[in-house]
Backbone as CSV, one residue per row, in Angstrom:
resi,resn,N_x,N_y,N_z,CA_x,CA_y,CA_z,C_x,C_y,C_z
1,UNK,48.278,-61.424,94.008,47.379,-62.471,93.586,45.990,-61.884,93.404
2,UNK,45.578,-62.366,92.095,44.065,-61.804,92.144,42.942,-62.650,92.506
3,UNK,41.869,-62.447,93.022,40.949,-63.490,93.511,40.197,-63.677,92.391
4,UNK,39.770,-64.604,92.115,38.563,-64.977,90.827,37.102,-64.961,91.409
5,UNK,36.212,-64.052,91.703,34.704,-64.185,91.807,33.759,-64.565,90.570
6,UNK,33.761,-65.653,90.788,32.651,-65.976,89.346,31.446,-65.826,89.998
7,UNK,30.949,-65.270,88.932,29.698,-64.951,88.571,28.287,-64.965,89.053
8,UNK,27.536,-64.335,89.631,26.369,-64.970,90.246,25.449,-65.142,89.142
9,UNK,24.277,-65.996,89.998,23.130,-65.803,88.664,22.634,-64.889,87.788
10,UNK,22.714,-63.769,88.401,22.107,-62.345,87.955,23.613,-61.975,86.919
11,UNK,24.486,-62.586,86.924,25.647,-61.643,85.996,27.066,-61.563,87.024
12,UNK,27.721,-61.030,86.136,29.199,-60.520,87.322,28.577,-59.988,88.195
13,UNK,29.914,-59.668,89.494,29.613,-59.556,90.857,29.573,-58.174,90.293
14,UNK,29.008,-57.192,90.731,29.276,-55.522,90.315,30.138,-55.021,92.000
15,UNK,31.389,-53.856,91.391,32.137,-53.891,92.059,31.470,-52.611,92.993
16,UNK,30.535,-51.749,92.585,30.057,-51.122,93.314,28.071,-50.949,93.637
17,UNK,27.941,-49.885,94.731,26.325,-50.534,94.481,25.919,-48.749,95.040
18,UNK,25.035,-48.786,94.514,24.574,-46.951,94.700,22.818,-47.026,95.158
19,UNK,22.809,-46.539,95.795,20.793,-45.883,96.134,20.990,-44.449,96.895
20,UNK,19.985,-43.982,96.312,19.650,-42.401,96.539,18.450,-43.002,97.535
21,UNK,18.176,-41.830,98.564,16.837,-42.009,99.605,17.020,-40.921,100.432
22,UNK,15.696,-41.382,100.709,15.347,-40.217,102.288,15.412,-41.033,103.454
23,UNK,16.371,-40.985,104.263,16.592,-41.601,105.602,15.693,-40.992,106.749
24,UNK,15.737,-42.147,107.391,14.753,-41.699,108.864,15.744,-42.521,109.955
25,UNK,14.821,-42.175,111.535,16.202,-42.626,112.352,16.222,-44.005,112.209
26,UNK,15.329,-45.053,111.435,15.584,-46.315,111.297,16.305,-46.310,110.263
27,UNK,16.707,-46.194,109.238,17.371,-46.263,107.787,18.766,-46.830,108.188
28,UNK,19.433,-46.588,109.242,20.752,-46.973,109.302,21.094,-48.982,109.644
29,UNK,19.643,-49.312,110.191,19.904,-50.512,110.467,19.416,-51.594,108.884
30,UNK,18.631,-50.681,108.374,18.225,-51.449,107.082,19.400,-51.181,106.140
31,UNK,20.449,-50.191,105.882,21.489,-49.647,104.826,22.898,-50.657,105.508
32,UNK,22.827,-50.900,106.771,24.032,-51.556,107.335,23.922,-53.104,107.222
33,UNK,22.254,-53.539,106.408,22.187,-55.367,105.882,22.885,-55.331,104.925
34,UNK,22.339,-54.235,103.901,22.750,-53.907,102.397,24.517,-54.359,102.767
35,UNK,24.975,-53.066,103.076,26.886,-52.507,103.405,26.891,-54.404,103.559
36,UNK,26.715,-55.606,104.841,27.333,-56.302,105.491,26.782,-57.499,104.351
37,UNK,25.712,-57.830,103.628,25.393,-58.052,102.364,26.513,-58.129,101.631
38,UNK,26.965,-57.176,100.925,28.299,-56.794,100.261,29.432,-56.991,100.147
39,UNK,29.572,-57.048,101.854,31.388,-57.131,102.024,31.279,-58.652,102.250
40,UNK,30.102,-59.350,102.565,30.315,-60.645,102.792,30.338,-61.080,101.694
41,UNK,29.765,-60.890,100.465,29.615,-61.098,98.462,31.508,-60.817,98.027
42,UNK,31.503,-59.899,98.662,32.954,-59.150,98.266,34.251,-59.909,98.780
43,UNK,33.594,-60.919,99.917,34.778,-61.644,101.339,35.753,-60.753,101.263
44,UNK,34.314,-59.509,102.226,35.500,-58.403,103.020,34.918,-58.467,104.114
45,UNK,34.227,-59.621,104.693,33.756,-59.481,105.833,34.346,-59.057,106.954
46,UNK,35.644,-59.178,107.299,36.248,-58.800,108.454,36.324,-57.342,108.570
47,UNK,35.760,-56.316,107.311,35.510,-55.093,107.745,34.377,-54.670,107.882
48,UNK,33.534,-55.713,108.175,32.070,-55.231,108.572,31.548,-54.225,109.745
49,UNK,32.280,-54.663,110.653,31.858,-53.776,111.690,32.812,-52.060,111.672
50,UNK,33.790,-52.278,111.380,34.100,-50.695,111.059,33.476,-49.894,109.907
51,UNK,33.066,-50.666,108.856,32.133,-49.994,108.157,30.666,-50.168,108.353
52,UNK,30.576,-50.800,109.149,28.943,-50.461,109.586,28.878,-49.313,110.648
53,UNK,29.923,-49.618,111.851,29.917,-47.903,112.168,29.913,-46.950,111.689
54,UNK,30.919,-46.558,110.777,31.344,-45.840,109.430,30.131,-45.068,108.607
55,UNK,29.014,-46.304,108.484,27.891,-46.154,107.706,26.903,-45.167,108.195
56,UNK,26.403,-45.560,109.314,25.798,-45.145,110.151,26.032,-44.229,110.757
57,UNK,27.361,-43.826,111.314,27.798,-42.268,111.619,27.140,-41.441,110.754
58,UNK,27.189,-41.795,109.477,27.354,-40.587,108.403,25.691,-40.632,108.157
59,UNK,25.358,-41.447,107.791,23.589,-41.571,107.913,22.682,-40.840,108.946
60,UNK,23.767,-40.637,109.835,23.123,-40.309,111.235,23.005,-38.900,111.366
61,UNK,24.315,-38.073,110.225,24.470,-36.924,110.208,23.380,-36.618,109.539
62,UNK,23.300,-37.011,108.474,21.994,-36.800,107.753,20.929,-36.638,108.260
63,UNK,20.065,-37.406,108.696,19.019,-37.325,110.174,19.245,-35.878,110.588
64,UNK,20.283,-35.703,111.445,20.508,-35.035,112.303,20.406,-33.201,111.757
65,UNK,21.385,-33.835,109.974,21.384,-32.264,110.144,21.427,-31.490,108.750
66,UNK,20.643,-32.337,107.235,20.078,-32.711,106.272,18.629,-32.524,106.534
67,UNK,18.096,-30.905,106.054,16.967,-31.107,106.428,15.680,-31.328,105.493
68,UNK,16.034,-32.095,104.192,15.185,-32.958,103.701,15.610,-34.751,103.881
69,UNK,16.384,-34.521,104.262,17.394,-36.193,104.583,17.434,-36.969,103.432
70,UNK,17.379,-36.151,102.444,18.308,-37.057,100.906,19.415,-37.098,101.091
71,UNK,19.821,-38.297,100.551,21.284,-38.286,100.544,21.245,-39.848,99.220
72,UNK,22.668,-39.845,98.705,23.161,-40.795,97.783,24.369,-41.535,98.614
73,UNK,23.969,-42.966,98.674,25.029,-43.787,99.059,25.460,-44.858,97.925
74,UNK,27.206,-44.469,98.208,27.547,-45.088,97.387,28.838,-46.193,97.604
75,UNK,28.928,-47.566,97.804,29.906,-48.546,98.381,30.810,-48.712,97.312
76,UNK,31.986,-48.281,96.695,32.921,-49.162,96.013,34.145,-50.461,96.684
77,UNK,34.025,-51.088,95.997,34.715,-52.441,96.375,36.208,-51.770,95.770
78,UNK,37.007,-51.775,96.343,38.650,-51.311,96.467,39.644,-52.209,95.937
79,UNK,40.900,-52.008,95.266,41.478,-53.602,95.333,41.914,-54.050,96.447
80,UNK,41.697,-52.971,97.710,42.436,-53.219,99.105,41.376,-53.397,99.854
81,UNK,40.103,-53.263,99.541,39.251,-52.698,100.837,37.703,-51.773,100.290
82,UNK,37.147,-51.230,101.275,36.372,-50.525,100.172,36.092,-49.066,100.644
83,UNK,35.178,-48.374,99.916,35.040,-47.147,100.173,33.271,-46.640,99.977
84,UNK,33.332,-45.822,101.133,31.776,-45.429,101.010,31.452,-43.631,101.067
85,UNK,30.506,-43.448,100.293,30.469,-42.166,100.078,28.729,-41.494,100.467
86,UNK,28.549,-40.494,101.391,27.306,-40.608,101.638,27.249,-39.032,100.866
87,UNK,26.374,-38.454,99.723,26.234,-37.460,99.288,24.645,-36.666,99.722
88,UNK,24.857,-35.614,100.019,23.727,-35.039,100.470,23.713,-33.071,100.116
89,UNK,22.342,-32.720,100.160,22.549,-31.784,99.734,22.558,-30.140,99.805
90,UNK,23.131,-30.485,101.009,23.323,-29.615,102.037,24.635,-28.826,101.821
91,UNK,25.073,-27.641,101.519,26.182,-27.196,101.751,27.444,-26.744,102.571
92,UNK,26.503,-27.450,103.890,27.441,-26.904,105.025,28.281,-28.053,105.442
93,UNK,29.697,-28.106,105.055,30.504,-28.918,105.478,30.364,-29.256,107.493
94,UNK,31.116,-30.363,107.111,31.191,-30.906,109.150,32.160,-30.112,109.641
95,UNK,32.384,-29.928,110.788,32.952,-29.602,111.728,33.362,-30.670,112.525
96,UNK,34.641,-30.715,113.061,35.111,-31.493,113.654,34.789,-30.990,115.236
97,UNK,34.111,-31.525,116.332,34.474,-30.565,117.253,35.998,-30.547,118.066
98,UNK,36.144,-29.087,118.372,37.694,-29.175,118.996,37.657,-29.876,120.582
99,UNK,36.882,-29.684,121.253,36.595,-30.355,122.629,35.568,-30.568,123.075
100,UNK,35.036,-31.779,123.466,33.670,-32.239,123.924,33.852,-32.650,125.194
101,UNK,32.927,-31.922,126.612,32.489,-32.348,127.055,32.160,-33.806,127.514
102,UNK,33.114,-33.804,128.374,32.193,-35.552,129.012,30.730,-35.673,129.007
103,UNK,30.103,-34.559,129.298,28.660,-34.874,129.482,27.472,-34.818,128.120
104,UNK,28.798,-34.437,126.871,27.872,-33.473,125.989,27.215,-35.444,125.639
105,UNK,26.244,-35.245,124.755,24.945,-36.493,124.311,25.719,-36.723,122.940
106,UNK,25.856,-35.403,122.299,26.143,-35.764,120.436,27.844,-35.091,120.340
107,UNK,28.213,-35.421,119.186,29.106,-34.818,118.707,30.602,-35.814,118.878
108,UNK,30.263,-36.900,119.095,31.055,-37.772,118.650,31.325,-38.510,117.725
109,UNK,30.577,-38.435,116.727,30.461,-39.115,115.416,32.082,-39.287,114.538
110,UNK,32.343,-38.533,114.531,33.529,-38.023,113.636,34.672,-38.454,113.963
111,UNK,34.438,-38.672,115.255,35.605,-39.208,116.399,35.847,-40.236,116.639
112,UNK,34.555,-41.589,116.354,34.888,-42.207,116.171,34.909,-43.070,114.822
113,UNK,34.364,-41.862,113.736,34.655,-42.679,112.419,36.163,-42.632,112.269
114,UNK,36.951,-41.310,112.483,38.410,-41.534,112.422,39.296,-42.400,113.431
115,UNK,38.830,-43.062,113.964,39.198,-44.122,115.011,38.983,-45.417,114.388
116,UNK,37.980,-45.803,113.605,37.732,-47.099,112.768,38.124,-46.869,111.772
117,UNK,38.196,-46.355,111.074,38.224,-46.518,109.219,39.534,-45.797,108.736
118,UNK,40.381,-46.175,108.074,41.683,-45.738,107.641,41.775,-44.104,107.040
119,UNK,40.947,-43.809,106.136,40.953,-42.075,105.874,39.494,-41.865,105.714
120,UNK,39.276,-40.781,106.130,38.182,-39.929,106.054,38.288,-39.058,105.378
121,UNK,36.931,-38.077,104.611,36.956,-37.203,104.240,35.404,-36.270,103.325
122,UNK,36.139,-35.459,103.623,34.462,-34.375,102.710,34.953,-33.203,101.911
123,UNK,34.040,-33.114,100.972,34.269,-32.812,100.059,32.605,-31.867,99.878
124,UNK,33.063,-30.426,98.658,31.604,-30.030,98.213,31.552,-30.740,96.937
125,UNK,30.290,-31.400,96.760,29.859,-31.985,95.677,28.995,-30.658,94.924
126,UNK,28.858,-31.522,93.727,28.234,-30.558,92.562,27.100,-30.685,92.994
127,UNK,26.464,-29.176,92.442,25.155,-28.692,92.932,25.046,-27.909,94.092
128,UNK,26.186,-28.294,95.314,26.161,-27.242,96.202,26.273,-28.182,97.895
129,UNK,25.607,-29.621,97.279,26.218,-30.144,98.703,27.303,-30.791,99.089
130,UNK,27.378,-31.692,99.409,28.576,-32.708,100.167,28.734,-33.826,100.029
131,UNK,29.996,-34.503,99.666,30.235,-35.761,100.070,31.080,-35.928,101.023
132,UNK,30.589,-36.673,102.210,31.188,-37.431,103.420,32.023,-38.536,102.817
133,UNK,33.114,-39.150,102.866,33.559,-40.365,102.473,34.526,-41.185,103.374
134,UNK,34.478,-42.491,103.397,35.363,-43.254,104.220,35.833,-44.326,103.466
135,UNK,37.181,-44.529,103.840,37.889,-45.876,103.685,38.246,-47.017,104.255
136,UNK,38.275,-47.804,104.405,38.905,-49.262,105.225,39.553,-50.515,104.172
137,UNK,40.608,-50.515,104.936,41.482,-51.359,103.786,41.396,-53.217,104.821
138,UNK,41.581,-54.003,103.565,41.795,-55.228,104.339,43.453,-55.583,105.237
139,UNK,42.831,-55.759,106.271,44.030,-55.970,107.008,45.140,-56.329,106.663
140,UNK,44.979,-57.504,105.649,46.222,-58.030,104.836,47.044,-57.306,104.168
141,UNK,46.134,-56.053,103.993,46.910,-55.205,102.574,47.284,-53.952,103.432
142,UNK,47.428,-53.604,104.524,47.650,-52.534,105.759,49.336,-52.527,105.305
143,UNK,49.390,-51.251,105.180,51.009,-50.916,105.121,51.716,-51.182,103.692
144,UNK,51.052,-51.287,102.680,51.341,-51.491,101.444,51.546,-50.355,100.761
């Protein structure tokens, strides 16, 4: 079954939404109105909170380890769900760590984006840096 979204004032719903920026350690709570904005436009709300974690993990990397903190975010609306892509331009892929410390502070990020969100993944983008990317499908459509 397909859903019918008519139209807002501004035009069709657009199925995806893109901004380039320089993040700071606040940026993740202003980019996660945008993301929850969206999925509620999209009535994908029930994946708000795994993709607002999702979001913010990856934003966070940026901060952390992006050392002009550009990056391109980009949300596509899925026919299942959606997908987010944080591009930055850094060439050094993530590392997963192999064992952390109970006591260590960082290095859980990764651990628990693959714990919320259905596939993960990175990639070298053109020019030389990276895209981080995540998925989350609507529950309904799980196992299809």
């Amino acid at each position: 079954m397909n859903a019918y979204f008519p139209p807002t004032l501004l035009g069709p719903r657009p199925d995806q939404y893109a901004m380039r920026l320089t993040v700071g350690e606040h940026s993740a709570r202003h980019i996660r109105r945008i993301v929850r904005s969206l999925l509620d436009e999209w009535e994908l709300a029930p994946l708000t909170d795994a993709v607002e974690l999702g979001v913010t993990e990856l934003v966070a990397n940026v901060v952390r380890h992006v050392p002009d903190r550009r990056c391109e975010l980009l949300v596509l609306r899925l026919a299942a769900g959606v997908r987010v892509e944080v591009t930055d331009g850094c060439p050094q892929l993530l590392a997963q760590p192999a064992e952390l410390s109970p006591e260590a502070e960082n290095g859980r990020g990764l651990v628990l984006l693959d714990a919320v969100v259905d596939k993960w993944g990175v990639s070298s983008a053109p020019g030389g840096g990276k895209t981080v990317w995540f998925e989350c499908r609507d529950a309904g459509d799980r196992g299809q």
